[in-house]
N, C-alpha and C positions, 0 to 999 in steps of 0.2 A: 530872347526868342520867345515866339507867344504862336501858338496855332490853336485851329478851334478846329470844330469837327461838331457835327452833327450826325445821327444814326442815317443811314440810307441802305434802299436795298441795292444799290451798285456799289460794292465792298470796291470795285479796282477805281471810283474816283479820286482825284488825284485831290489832296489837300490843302489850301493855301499854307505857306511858311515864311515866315520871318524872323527878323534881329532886334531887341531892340538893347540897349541900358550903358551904365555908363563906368568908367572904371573907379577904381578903389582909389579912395583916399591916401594918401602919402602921411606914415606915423604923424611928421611934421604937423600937417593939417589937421589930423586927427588931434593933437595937442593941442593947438591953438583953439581948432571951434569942437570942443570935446561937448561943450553944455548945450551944443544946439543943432549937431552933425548926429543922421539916423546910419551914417555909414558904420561897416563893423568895423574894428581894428582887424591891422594884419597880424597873422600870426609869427609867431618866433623865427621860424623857419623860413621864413617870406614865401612862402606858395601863394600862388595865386587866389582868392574868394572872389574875385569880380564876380558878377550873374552867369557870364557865358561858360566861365568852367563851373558851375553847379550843378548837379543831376537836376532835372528838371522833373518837374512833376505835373501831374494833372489835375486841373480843379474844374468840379463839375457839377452843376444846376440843373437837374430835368434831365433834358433831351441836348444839354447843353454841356459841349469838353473844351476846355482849353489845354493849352500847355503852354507852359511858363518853368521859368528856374526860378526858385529862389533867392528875393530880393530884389526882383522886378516887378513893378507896376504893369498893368496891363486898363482901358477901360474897354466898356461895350456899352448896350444900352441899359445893362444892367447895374450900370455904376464902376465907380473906380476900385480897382481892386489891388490891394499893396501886399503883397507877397512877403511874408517876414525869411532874412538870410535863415531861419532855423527850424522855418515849417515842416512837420512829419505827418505821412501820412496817418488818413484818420481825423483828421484837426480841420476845423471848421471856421472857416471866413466868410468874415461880411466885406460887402462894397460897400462906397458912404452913401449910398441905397439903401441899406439895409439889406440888400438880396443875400444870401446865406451862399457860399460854395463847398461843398466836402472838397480833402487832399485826399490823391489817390495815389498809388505810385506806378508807374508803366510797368502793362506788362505783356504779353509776347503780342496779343491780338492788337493791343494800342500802338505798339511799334509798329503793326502792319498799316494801319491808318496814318500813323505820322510821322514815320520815316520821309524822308524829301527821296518825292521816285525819279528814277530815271528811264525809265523804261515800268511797261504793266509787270509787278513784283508778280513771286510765285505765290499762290492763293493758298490758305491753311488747311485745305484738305489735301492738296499735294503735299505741304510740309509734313502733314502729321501723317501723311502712309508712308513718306520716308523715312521719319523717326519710328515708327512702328515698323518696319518690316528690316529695318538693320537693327534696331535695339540700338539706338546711339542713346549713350550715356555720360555719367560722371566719369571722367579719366579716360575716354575717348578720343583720341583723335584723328580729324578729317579735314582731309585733302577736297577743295572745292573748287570747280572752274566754270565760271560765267557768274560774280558776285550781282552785279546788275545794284538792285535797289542794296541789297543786303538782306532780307527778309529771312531767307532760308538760313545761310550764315548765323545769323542772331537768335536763328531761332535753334539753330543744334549749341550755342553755344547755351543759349537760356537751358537745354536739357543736361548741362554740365561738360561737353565737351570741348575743346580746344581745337578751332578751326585755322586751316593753312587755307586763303582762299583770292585766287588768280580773277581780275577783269583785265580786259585789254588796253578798252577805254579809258584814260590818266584821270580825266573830269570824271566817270562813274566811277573810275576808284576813289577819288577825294570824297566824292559825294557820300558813297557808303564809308569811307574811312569816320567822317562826321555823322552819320548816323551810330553807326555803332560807339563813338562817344555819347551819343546822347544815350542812348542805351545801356552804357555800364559797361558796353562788353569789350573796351578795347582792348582791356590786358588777355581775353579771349581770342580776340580773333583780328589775324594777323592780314591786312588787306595788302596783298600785292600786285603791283603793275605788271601785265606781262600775257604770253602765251603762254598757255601750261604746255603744252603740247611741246613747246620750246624748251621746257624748263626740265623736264621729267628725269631727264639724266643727271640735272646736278641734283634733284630732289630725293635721289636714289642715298645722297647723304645725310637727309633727313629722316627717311622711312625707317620701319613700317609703319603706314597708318591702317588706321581698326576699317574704316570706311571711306570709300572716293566716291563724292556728289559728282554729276557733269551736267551742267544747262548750256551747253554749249552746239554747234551748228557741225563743230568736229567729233562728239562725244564718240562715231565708230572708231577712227584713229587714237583715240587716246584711249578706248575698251581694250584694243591689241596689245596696249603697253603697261594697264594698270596691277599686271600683277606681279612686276617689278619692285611697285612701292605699297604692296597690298600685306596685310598679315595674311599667316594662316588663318582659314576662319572667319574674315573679313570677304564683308560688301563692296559692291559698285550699284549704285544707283543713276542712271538717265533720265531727264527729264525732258520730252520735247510736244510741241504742239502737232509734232507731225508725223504721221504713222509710218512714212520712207524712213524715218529717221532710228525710229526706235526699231523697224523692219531692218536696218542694216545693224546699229547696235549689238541685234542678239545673234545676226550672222557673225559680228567679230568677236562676242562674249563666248561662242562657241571654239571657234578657230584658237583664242588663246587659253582655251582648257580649263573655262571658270566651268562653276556647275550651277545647278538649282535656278536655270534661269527662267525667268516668265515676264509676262509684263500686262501691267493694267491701264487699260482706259478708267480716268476720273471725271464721270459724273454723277452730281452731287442735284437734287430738285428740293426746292423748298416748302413746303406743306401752307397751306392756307386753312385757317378755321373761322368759317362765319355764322349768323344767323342761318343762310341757306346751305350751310352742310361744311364739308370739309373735304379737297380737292388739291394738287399739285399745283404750285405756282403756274401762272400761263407766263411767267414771265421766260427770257428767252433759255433753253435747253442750256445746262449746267456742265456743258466737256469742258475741259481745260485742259486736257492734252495726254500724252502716253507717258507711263514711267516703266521702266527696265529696268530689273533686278536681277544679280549673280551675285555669285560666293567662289571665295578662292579656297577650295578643300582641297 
């Protein structure tokens, strides 16, 4: 797998993604052309090392990012680039260009560039007033509905919490299910097919959790019921681009006896500094949508 990425000031362009490399060698093979094979040996245990189960990393020239795994070749015009099975980040490669690449290792903003999207992800100023206003943490866990790309997901898991998280869609569930492999965070967060809205009753065997995400088109329907699988003490967060939405929300976050609830519009403008002064982007108006917040006290 190899993607590139260049800085842009449209954060929601979508990234090209692909596959590439080949499987491991067989010990057998490995014995016979041992003096002239770059493959690694398997290990004891026979786990897999092919390129595709490797954490992939990011190598990066300039204004220029790839991502690649470990032990995959990738070229550009900057020359051919051979990825060693045991690069860490920090460590510096040449093409047979000579072009120099730093390793880097992914981390929450790069997974939002290189995640394979399926829909426009949630943007990191929404994520981060999420994780700021429930306090998701280490040993946390949340209950989430409308996975989509996975962005939000990966990103309460990157804050140390352990996410339960509902798409409906079977293909964007695979999709983020291999995203958050390439991210590390599978043993985090657990991608399920499904309604939640469906589910809430058998999930009542799983509860309580500390905080309930919703990016979903039902989030007032499932605000009536979240405080069935909610702690004491514990969040519900709404996320929608549309103000009927999060306007019905806090009518049902009322009706089911949450408290502390409010909700914010996020816009976010970006500053320009030039020669002639310094001024707000003219680029287009920064909303990205409403979020609703209650507590169950």
């Amino acid at each position: 797998m190899v993607t590139s990425r260049r800085p842009s000031t449209d954060s929601s362009k979508q990234m090209e993604d692909g596959e590439s490399g080949s499987a491991a060698s067989t010990p057998e093979q490995e014995s016979k052309e041992e003096s002239d094979s770059d493959e690694a040996p398997q290990p004891a245990d026979g786990s897999d090392t092919s390129p595709a189960t490797r954490q992939p990393v990011l190598v990066v020239h300039g204004d220029r990012e790839h991502l690649v795994r470990p032990g995959e070749e990738f070229g550009s015009d900057l020359g051919i680039l051979e990825v060693p099975t045991d690069v860490e980040p920090g460590a510096t490669l040449e093409t047979h260009l000579g072009t120099e690449f730093r390793v880097r290792r992914l981390r929450g903003p790069d997974q939002f560039h290189h995640f394979t999207r399926t829909g426009a992800p949630m943007v990191p100023r929404d994520v981060g007033l999420i994780i700021g206003e429930t306090g998701i943490g280490v040993g946390d866990r949340v209950l989430d509905a409308g996975t989509g790309t996975g962005v939000l997901a990966a990103s309460m898991a990157n804050a140390g919490a352990t996410v339960v998280t509902y798409e409906r869609d079977p293909e964007f569930a695979d999709v983020a299910r291999e995203n958050m492999a390439m991210g590390g965070l599978e043993d985090a967060v657990d991608v399920r097919t499904g309604n939640l809205l469906e589910e809430l009753d058998a999930l009542e065997a799983e509860a309580p959790f500390d905080v309930v995400t919703l990016d979903t088109g039902d989030a007032p329907e499932l605000v009536e019921r979240v405080p069935a699988v909610l702690v004491e003490g514990g969040f519900v967060a709404v996320y929608s681009p549309f103000v009927e939405t999060a306007k019905a929300a806090t009518k049902a976050a009322r009706e089911a006896g949450l408290s502390d609830i409010f909700v914010r519009e996020t816009i976010q403008r970006e500053m320009q500094f030039d020669d002639r002064g310094s001024r707000p982007s003219t680029a287009p108006v920064g909303h990205t949508g409403y979020l609703l917040f209650a507590r169950l006290v």
